[in-house]
N, CA and C of each residue as an Amber inpcrd file, in Angstrom:
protein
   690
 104.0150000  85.4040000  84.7180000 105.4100000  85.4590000  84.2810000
 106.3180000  84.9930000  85.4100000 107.2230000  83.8970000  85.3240000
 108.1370000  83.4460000  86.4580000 109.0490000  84.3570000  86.5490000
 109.7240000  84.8900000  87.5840000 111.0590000  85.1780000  87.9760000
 112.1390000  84.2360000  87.6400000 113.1430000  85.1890000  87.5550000
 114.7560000  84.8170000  86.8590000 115.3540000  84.1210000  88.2090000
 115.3460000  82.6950000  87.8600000 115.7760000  81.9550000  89.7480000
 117.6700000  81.6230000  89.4000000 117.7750000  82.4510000  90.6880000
 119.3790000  82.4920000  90.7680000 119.5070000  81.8450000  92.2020000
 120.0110000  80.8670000  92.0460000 120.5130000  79.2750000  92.9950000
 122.0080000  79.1700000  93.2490000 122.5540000  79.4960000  94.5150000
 123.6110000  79.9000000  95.1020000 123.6170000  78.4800000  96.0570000
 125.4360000  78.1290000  96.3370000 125.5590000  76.7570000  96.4970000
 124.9070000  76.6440000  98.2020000 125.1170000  77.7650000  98.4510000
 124.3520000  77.7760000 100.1990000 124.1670000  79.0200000 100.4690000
 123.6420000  79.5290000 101.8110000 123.4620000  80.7310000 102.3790000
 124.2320000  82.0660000 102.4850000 125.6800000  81.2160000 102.9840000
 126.4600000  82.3590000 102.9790000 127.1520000  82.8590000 101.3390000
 126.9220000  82.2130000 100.2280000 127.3290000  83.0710000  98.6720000
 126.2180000  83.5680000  98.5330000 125.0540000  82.9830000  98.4610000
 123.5510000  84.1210000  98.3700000 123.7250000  85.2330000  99.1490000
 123.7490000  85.3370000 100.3770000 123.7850000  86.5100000 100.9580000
 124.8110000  87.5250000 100.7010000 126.1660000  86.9310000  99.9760000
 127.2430000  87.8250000  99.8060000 126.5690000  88.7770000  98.4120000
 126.2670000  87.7880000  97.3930000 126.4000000  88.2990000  96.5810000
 124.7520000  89.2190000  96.2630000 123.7940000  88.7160000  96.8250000
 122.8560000  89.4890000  97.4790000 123.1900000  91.0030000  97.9680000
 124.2120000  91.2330000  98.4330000 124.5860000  92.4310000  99.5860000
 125.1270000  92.9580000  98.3450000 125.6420000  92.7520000  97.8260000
 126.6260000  93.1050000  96.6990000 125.6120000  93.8290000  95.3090000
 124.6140000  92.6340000  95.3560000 123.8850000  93.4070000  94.3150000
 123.3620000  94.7370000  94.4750000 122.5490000  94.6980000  95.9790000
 121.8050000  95.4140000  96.7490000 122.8020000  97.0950000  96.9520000
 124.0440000  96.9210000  97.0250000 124.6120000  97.7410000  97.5770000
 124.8680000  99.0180000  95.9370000 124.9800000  97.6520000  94.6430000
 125.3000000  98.6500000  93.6450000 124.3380000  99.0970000  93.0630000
 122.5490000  98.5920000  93.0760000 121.7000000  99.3660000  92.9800000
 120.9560000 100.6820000  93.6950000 121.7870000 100.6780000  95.4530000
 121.5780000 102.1600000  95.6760000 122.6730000 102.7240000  94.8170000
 123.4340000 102.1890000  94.6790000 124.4950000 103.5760000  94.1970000
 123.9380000 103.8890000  92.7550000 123.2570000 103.1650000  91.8130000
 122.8070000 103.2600000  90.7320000 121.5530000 104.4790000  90.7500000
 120.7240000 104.0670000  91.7080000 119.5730000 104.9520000  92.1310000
 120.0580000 106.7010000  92.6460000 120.6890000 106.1880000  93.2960000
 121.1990000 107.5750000  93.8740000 121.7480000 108.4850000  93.3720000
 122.8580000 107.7010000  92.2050000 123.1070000 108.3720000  91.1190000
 122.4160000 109.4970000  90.0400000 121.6490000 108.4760000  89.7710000
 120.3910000 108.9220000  88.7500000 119.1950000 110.1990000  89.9730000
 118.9920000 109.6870000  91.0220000 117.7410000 110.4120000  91.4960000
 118.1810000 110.9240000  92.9990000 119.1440000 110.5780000  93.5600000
 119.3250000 111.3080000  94.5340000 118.5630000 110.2260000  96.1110000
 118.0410000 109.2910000  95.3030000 117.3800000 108.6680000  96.6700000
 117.3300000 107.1720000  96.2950000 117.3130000 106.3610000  96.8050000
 117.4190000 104.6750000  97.3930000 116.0900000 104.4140000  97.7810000
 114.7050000 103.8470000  97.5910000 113.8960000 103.2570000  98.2970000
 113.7390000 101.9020000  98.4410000 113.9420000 101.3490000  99.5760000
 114.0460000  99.9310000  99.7410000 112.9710000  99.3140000 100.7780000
 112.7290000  98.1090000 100.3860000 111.6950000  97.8870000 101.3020000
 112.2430000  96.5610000 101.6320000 112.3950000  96.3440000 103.3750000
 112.8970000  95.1580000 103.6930000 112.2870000  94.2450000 104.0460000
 112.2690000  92.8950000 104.5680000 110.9040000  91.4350000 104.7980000
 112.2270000  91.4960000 105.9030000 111.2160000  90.2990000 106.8620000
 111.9430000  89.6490000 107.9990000 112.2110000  88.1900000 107.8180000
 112.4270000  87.6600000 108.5670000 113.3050000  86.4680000 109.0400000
 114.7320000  85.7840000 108.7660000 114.9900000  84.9860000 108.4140000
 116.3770000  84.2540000 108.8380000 117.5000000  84.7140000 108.1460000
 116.9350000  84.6000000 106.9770000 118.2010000  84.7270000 105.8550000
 117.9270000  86.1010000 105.4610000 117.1370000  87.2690000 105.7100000
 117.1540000  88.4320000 105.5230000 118.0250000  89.0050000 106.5990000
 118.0950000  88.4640000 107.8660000 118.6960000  88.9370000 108.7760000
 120.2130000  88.7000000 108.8510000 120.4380000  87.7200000 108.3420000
 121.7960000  87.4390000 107.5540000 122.7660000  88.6150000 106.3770000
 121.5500000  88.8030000 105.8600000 121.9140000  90.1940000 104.5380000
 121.6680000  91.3470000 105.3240000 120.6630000  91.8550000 106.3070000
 121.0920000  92.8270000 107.0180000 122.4810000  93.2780000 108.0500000
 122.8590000  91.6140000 108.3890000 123.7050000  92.1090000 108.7770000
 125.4300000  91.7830000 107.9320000 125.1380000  91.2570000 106.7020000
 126.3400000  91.6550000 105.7140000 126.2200000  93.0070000 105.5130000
 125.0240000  93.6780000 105.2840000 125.0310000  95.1290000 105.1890000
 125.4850000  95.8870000 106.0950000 125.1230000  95.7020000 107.2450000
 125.8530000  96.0760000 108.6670000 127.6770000  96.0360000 108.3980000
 128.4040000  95.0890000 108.0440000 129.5840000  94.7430000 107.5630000
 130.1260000  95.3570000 106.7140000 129.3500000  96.0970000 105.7880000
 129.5910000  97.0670000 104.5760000 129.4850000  98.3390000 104.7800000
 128.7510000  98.9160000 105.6870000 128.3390000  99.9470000 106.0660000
 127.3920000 100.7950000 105.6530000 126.6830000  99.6960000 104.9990000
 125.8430000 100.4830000 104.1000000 124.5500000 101.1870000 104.1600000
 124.4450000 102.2590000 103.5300000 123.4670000 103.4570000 103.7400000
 123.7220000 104.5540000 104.4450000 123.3980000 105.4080000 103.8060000
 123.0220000 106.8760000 104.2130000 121.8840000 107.7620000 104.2220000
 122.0270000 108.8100000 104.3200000 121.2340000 109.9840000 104.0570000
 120.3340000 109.6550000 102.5100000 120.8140000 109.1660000 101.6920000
 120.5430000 108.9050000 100.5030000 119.0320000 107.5130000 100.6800000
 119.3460000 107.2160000 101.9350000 118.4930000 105.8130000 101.9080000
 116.8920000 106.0050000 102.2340000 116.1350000 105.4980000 101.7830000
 114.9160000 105.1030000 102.5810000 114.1970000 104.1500000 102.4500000
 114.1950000 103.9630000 103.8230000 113.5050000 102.2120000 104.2920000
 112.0650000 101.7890000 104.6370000 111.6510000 101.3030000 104.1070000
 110.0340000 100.8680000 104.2430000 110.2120000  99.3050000 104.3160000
 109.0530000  98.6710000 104.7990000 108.4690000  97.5180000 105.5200000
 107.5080000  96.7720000 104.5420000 107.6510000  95.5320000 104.1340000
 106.9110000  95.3050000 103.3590000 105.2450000  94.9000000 104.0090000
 105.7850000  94.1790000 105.3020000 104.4600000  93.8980000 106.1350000
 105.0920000  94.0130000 107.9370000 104.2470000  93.5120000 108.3850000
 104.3820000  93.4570000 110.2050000 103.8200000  93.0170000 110.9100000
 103.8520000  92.4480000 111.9160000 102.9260000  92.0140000 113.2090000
 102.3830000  92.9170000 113.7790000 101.2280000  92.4570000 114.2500000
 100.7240000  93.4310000 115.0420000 100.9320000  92.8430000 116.4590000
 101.9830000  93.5910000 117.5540000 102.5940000  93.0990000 118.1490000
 103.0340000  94.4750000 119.3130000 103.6640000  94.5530000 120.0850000
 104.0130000  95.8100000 120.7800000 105.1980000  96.4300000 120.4400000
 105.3580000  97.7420000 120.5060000 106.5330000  98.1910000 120.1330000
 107.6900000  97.8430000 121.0580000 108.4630000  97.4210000 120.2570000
 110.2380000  96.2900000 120.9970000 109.9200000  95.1340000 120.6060000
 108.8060000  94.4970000 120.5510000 108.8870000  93.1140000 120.2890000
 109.8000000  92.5780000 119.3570000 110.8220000  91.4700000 120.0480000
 111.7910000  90.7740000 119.3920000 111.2210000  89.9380000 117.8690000
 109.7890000  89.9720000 117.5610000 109.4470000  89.2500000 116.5000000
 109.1400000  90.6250000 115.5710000 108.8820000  91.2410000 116.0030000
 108.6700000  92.4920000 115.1380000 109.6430000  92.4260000 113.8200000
 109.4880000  92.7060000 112.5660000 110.3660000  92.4660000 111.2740000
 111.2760000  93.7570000 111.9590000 110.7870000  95.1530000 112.4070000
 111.2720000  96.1800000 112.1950000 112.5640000  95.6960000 113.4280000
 112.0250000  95.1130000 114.2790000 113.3170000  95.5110000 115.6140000
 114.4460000  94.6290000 115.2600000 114.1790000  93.1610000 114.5760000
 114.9290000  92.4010000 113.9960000 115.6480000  93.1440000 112.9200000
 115.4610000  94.2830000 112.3100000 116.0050000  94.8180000 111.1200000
 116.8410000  96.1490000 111.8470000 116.4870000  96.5600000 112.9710000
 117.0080000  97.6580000 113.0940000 118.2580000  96.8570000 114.7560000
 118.3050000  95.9790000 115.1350000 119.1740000  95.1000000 115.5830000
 120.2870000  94.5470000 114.5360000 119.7900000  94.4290000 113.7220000
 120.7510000  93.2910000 112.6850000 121.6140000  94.8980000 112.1460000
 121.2350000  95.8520000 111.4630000 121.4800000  96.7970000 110.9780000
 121.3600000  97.9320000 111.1440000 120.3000000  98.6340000 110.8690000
 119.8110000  99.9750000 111.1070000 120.3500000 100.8520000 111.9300000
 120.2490000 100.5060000 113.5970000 119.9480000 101.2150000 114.1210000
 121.6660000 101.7510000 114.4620000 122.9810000 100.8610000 113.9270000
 124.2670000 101.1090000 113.6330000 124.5400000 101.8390000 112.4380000
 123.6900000 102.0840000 111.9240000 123.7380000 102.6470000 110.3500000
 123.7580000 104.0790000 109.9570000 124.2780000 104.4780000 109.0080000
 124.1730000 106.3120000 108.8910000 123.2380000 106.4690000 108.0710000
 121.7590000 105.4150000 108.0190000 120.4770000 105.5710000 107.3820000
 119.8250000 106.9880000 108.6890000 119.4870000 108.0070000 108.8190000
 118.8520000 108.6260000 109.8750000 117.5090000 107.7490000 110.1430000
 117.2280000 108.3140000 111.6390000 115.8520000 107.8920000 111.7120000
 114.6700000 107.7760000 111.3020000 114.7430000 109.1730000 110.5340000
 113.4000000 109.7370000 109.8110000 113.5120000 108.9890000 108.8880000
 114.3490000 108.3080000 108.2570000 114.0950000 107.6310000 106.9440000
 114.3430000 106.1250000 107.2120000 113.9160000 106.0220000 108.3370000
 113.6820000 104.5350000 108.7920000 112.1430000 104.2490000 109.2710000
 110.9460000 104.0670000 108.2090000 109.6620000 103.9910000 108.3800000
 109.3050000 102.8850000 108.4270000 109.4780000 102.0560000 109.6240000
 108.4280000 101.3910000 110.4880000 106.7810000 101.2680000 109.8030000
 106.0540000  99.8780000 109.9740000 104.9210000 100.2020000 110.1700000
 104.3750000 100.3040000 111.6480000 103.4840000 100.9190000 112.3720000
 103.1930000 101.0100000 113.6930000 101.7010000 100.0780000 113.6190000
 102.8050000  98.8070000 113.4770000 101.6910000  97.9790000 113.5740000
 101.0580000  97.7970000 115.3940000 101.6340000  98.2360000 116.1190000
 101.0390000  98.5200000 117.6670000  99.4060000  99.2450000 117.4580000
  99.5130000  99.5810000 116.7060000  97.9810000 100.8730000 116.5620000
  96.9780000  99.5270000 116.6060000  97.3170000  98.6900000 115.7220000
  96.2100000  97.6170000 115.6510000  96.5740000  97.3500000 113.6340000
  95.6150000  96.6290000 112.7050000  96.1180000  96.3860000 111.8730000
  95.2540000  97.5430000 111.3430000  94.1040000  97.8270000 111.1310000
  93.3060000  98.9190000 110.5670000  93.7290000  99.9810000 110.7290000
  94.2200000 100.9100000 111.6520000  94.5920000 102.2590000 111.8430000
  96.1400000 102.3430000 111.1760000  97.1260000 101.1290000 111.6560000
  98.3810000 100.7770000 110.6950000  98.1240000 101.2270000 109.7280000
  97.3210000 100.2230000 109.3070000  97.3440000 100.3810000 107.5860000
  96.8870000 101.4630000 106.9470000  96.0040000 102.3630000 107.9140000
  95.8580000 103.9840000 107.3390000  96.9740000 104.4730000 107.3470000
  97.1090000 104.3620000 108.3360000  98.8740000 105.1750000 108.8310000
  99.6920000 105.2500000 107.6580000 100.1110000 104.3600000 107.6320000
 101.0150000 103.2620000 106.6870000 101.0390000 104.2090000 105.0180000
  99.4760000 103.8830000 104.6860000  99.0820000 104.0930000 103.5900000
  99.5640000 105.8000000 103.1200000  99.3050000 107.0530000 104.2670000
  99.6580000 107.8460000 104.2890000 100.9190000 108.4420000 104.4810000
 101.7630000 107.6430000 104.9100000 103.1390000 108.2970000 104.7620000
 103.3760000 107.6600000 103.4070000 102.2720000 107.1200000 102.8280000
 103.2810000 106.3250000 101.3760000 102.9850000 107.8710000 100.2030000
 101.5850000 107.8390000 100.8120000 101.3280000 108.9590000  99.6890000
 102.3230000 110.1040000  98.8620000 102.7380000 109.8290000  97.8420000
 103.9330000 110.8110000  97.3750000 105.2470000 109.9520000  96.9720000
 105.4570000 108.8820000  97.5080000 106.4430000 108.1370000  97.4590000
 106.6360000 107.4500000  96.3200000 107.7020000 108.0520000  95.5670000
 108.0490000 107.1150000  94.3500000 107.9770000 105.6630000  94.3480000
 107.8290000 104.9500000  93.1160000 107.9360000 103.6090000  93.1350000
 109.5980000 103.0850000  93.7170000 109.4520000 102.0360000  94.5930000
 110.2390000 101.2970000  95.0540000 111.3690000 101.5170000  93.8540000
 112.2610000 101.2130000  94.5880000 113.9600000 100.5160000  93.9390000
 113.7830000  99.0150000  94.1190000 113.9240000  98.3420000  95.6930000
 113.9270000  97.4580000  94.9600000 112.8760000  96.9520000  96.5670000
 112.6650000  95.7700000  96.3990000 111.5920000  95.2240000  97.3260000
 112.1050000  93.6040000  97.7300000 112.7390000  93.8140000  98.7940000
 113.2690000  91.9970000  99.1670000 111.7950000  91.6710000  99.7870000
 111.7670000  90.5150000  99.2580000 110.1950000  89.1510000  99.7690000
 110.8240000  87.8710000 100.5450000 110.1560000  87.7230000 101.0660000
 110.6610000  85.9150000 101.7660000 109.3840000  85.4140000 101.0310000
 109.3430000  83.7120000 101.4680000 108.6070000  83.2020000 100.9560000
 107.9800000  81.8660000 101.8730000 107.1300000  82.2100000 102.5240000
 106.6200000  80.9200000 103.4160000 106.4630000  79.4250000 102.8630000
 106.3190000  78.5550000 103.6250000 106.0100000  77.1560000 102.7600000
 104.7280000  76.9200000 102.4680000 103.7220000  77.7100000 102.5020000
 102.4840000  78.0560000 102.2900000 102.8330000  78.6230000 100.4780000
 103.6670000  79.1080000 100.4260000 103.5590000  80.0760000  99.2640000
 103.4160000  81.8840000  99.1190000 102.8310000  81.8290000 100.9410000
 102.4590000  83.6280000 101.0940000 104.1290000  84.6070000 101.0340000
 103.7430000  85.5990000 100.6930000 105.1200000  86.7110000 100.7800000
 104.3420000  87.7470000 101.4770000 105.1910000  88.6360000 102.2810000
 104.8690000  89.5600000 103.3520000 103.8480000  88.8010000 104.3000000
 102.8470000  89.3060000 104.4010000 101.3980000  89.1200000 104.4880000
 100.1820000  88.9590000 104.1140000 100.6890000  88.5440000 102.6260000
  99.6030000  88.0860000 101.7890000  99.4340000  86.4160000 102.1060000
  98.4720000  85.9070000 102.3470000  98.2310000  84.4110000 102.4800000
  97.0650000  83.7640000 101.9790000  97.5780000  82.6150000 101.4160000
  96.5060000  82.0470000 100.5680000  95.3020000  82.2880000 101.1550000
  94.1350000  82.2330000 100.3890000  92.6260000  82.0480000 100.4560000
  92.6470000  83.5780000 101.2640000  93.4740000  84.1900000 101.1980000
  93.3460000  86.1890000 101.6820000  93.3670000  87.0250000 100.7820000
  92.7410000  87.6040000 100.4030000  92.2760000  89.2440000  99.9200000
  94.8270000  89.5980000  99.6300000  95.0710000  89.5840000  98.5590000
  96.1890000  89.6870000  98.0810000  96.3040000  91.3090000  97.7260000
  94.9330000  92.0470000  97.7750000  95.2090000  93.7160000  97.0630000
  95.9510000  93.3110000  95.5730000  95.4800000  92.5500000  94.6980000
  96.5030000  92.6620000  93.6630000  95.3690000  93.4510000  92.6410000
  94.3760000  93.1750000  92.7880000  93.0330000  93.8960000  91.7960000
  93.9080000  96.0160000  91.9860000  93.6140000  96.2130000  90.2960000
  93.7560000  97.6840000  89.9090000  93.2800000  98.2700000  91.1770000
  93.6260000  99.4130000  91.6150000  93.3000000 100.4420000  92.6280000
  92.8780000 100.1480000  93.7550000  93.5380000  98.9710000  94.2360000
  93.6990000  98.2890000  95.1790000  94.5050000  99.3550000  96.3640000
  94.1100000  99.2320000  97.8460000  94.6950000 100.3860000  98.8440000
  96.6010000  99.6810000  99.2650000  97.4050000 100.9120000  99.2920000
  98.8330000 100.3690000  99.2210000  98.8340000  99.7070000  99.8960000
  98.2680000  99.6920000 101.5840000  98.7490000  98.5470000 102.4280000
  97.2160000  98.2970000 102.7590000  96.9970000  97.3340000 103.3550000
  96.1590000  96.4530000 104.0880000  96.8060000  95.8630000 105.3040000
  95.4850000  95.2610000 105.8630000  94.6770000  95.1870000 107.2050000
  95.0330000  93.7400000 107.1380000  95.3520000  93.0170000 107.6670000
  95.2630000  91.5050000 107.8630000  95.1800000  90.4030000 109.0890000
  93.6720000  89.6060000 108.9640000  92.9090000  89.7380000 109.7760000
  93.1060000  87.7850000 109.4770000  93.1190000  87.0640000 110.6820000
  93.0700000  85.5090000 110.7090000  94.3890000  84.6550000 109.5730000
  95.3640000  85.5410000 109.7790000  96.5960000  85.0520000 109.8210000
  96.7600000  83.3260000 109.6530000  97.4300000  82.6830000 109.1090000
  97.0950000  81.5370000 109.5870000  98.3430000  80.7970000 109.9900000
  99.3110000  82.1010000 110.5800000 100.9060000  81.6810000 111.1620000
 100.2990000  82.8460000 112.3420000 100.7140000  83.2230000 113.3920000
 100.8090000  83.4540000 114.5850000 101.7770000  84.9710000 114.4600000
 101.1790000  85.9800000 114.8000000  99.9950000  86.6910000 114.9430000
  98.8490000  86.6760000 114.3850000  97.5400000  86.5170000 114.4550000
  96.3950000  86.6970000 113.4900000  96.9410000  87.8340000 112.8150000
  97.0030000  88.8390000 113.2480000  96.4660000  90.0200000 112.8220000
  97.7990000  90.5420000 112.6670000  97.8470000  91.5980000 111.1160000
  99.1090000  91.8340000 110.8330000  98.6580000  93.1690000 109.6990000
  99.8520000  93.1870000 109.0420000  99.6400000  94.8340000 108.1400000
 100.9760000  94.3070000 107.2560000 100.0910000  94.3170000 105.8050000
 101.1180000  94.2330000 104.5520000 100.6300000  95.1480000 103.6910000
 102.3430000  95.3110000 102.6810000 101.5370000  96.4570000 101.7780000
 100.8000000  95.2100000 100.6550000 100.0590000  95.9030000  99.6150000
  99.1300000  94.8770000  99.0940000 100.1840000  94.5710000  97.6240000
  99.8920000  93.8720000  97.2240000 100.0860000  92.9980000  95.3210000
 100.1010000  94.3150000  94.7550000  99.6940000  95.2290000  94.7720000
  99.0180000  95.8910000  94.0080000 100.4540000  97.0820000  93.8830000
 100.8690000  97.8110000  94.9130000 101.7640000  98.4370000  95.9000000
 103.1290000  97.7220000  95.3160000 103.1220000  96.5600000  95.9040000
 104.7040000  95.8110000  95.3250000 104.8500000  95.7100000  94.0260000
 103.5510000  95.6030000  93.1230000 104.2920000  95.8760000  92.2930000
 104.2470000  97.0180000  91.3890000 104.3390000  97.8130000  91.8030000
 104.5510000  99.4930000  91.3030000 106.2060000  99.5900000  91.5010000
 107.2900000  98.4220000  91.8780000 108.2590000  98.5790000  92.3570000
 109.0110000  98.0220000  90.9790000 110.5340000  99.1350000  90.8520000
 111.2040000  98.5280000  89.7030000 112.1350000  97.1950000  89.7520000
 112.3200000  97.0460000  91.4130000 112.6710000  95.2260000  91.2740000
 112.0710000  94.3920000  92.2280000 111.6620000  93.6020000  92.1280000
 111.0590000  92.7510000  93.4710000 112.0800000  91.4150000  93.3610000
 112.6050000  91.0540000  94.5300000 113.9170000  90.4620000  94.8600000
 113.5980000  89.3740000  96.2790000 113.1450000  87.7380000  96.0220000
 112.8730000  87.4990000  96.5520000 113.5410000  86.4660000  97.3540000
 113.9580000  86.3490000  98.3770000 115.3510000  85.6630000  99.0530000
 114.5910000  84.6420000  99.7720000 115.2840000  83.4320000  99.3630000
 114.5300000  82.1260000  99.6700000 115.6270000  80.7290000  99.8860000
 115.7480000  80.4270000 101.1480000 116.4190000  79.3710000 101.6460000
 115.7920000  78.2610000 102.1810000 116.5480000  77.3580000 102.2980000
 116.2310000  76.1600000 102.7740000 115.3360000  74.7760000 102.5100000
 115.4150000  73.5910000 102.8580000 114.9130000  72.5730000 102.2880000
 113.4360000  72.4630000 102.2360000 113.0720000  73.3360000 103.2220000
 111.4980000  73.6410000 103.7330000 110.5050000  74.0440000 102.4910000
 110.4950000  75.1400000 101.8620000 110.6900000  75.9200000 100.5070000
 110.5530000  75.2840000  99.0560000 111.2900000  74.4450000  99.4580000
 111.1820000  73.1610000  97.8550000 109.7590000  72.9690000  97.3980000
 108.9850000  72.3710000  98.2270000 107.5190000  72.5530000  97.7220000
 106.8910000  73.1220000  97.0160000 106.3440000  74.8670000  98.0690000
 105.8840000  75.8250000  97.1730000 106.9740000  76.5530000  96.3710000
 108.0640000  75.9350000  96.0620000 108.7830000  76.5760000  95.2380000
 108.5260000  75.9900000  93.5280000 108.5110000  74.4060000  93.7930000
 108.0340000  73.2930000  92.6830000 106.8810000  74.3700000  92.0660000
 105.7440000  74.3300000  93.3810000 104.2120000  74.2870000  92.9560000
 104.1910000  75.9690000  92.0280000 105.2050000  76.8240000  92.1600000
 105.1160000  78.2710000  91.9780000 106.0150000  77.8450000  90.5100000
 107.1430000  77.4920000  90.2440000 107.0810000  76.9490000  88.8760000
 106.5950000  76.1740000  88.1250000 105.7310000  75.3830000  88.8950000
 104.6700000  74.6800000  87.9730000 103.4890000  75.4560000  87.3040000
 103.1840000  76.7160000  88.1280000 102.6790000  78.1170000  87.2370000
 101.3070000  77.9470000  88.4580000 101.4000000  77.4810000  89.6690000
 100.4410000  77.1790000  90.6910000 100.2390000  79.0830000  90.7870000
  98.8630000  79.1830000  91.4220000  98.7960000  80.5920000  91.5810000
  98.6030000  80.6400000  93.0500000  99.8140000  81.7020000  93.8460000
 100.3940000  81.3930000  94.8180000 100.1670000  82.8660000  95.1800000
 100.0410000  83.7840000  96.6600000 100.6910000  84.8160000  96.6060000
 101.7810000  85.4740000  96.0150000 103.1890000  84.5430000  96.1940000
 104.4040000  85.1010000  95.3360000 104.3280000  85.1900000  93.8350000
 103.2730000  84.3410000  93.0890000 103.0270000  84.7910000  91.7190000
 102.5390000  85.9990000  91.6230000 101.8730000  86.4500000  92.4090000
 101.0960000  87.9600000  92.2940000 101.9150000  88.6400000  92.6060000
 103.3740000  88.7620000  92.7930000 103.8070000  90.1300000  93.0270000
 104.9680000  89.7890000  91.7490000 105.5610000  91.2700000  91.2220000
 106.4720000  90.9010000  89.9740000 106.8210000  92.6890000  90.3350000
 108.1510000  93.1180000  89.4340000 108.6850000  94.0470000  89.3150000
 108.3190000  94.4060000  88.1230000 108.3340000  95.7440000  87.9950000
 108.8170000  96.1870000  86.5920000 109.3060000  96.2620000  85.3550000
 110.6270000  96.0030000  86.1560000 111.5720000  95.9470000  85.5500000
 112.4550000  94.3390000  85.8940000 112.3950000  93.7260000  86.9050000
 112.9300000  92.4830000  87.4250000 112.3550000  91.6580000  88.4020000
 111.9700000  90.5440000  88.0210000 111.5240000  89.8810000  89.4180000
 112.8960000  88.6760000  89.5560000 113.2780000  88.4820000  90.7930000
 114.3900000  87.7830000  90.8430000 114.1210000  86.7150000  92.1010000
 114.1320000  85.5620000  92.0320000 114.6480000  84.6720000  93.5730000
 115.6880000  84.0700000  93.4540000 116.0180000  84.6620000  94.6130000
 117.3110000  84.4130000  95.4070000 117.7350000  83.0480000  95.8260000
 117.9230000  82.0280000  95.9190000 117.9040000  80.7610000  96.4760000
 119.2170000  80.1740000  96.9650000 119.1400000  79.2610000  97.7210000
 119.9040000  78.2600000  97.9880000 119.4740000  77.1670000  97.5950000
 120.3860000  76.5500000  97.6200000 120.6760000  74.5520000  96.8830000
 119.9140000  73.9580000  97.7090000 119.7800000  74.2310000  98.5100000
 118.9420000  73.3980000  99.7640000 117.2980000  74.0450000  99.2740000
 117.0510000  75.0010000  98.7280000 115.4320000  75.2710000  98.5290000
 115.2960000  74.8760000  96.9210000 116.2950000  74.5620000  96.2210000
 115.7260000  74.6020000  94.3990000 115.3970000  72.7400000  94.4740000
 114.1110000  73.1760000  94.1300000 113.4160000  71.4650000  93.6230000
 114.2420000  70.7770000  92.5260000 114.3200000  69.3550000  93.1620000
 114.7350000  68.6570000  91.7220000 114.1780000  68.1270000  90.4390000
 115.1370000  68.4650000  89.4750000 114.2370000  68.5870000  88.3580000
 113.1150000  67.0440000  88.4730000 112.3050000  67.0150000  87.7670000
 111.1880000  65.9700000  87.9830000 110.7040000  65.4230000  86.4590000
């Protein structure tokens, strides 16, 4: 099943109206249940919406933040998704600490991903789940010709071992995990992107085909990543 592709004239209206969406589905959640679970991705244009969120002020006590994947890398590392997320946002934020869950991908990717797996235990299904999208086609840390966890009773996060972007070794939650989530929301820029973006509406089976929401699967785009029609 494709996602509903919403194509914004550049970066900065995606990200506004991104922040905007993002901001009235905690209040929707919170409403109804008292809690927000969000799970954030790293790089460019996420760090952009973290820090429109930063600008908004958004989150509280009401919030909680999970990681969709991570490097396995040292704790501070400037590539880390988490330090990039808690720089851009977080760590200015009235989200508390405790409800800012990190993966400790430092442990290594195997003990992570126990880790990981166990603070999930109990945890309602996601609100909503932002994805990036490599030019490979992978989201989080799922990558082609890799073990995706999308098979039934599949473990929430995994171990990820021969990387084929730099770290080898990394920790995502699995296919399986994302999509137990009621929106998966996938934010995707630039001219780079056009490719596996074509090959993923051409119905190519991609990592990002394996993950879907519930209730919504959505990408996010800019004019610079939507293929021309052909």
């Amino acid at each position: 099943m494709q996602p509903e592709w919403r194509v914004f004239a550049d970066t900065d209206t995606l990200v506004a109206a991104l922040a905007d969406a993002l901001c009235a589905e905690a209040e929707t959640a919170i409403a109804a249940r008292g809690v927000f679970y969000l799970v954030l991705a790293g790089g460019t244009t996420p760090r952009a919406l973290y820090r429109a969120l930063a600008d908004r002020r958004a989150g509280d006590a009401h919030w909680q933040v999970w990681y969709g994947d991570e490097r396995c890398l040292q704790v501070g590392h400037p590539e880390r998704n988490s330090v990039m997320a808690e720089a851009a946002w977080l760590a200015a934020s009235n989200i508390p600490p405790e409800s800012r869950r990190p993966i400790p991908a430092e442990l290594g990717a195997a003990e992570a991903a126990t880790r990981y797996a166990g603070w999930l235990k109990g945890v309602a299904d996601f609100d909503v789940v932002l994805l990036g999208m490599g030019e490979d086609g992978h989201t989080a840390s799922l990558f082609p010709d890799h073990d995706w966890g999308a098979a039934p009773g599949s473990p929430d996060v995994q171990a990820v071992y021969a990387a084929p972007k730099p770290p080898p070794e990394r920790v995502s939650l699995s296919a399986a995990r994302l999509n137990r989530s009621q929106r998966v929301w996938f934010v995707i820029a630039g001219s780079g992107k056009r490719d596996a973006l074509r090959r993923w509406k051409n119905g190519e089976t991609l990592p990002v085909s394996a993950v879907r929401g519930k209730l919504e699967t959505v990408a996010w785009l800019d004019a610079a990543a939507w293929p021309a029609e052909e």
